[in-house]
Structure formats: structure tokens, C-alpha cells
C-alpha positions as CSV (number, residue, x, y, z in Angstrom):
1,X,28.7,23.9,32.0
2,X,29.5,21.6,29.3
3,X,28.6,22.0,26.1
4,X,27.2,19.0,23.7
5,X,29.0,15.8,23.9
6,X,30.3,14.5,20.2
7,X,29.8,11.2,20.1
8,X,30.9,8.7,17.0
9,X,28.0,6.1,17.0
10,X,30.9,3.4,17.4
11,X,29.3,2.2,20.8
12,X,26.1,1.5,18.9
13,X,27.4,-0.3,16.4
14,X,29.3,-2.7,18.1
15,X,26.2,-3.1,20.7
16,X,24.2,-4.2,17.1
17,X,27.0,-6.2,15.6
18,X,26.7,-7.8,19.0
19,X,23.3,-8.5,18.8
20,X,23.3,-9.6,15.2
21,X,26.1,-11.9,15.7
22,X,24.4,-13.8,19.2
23,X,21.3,-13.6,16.9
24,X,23.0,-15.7,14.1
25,X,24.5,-17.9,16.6
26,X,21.5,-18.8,18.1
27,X,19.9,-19.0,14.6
28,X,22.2,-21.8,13.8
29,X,22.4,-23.5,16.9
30,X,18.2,-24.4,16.6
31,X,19.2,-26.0,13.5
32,X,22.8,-27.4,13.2
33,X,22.5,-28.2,17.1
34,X,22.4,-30.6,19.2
35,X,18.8,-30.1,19.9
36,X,18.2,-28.3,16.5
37,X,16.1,-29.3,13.7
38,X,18.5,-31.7,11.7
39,X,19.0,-33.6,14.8
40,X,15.4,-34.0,15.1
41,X,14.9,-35.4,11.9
42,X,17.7,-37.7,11.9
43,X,16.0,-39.1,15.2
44,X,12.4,-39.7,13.6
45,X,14.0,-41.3,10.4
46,X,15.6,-43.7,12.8
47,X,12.7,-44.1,15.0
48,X,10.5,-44.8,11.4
49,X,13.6,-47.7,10.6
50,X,13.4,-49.4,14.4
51,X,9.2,-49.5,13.8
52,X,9.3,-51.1,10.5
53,X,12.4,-53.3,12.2
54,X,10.5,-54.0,15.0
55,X,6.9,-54.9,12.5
56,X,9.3,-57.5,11.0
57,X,10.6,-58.9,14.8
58,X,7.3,-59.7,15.7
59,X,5.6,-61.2,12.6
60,X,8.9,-63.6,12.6
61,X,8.3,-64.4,16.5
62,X,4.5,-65.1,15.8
63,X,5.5,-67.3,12.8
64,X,8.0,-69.3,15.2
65,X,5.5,-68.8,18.1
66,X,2.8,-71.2,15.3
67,X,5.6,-73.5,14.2
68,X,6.0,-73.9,18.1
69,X,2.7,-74.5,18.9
70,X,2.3,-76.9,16.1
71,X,5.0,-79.2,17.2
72,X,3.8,-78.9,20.8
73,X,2.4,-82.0,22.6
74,X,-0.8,-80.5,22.8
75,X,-1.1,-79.8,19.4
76,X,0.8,-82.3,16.9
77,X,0.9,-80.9,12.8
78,X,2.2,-84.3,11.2
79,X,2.9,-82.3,8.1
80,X,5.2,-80.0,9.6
81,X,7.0,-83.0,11.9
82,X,7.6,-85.1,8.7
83,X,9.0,-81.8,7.1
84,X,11.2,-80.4,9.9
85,X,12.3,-84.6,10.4
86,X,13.4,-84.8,6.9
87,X,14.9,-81.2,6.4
88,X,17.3,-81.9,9.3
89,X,18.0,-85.7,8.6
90,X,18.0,-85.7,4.6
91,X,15.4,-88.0,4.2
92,X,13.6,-88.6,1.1
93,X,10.7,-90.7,0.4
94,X,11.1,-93.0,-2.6
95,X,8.5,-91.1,-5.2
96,X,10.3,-88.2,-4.5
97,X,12.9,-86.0,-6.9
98,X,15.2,-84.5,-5.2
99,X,17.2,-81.3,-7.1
100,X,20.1,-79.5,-5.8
């Protein structure tokens, strides 16, 4: 028969240091990660910029989509023919100013 077995707690410890240490890794991996928090936030800031980027796409498209439709052949805006005509060939009537 043996008698009672001395032991030094060393096993323990490391067992807990090992736990501790996967615990910490883990810890920071949810938040430094990949997939961890600051990633996530970075991706919603981004996704807020492309919104407000993409509010800005279509409000330009539906104001090109009405200059289109105003110089259509159904629909003919003589104001906005005489200005487009005069922007692109540098026309000026003769009671105009012109400044530059």
C-alpha cells in the first residue's frame, strides 16, 4: 500500500494559465477580429457612406431623367432648349450682359 501522493499543484496551474490565456484570446479575437466588433462597425460606417452616396445617385439620375424628358419629342421645354442651345454654342442674345 502506498501512502499519500504529494503533489505540487503545478498541473493545476498550468491547466488555469491555459484556460486564462485561450480565454483572453478568444476575448480579443470577438473584438480585434475578423468577425469581431471593430470590424463590424467599420462595415456599418461604410454601409451609412454608400446610402447617403447612393441618395445623392439617384436624386442626380431623376434630375437628368426630367432634363431628359423635357427635351424629349413628346414633351418639348423651349426654355431649357434655348439654354442647353446657347450654353453649348456661346450664343448670346443682344440685351444680354455677359460676365466672365
Amino acid at each position: 500500500m502506498r501512502g499519500p501522493r504529494k503533489t505540487t499543484g503545478l498541473g493545476g496551474a498550468l491547466y488555469l494559465l491555459g484556460l486564462m490565456l485561450a480565454g483572453t484570446y478568444f476575448a480579443l479575437a470577438s473584438v480585434q477580429g475578423d468577425y469581431g466588433l471593430f470590424r463590424r462597425i467599420g462595415i456599418e460606417a461604410e454601409a451609412d457612406d454608400l446610402r447617403a452616396e447612393r441618395a445623392r445617385l439617384a436624386s442626380q439620375i431623376a434630375e437628368y431623367e426630367n432634363k431628359t424628358r423635357r427635351m424629349s419629342d413628346e414633351y418639348l421645354d423651349l426654355d431649357l432648349l434655348d439654354e442647353q442651345a446657347r450654353q453649348v454654342l456661346g450664343f448670346a442674345r443682344a440685351d444680354e450682359i455677359i460676365l466672365r
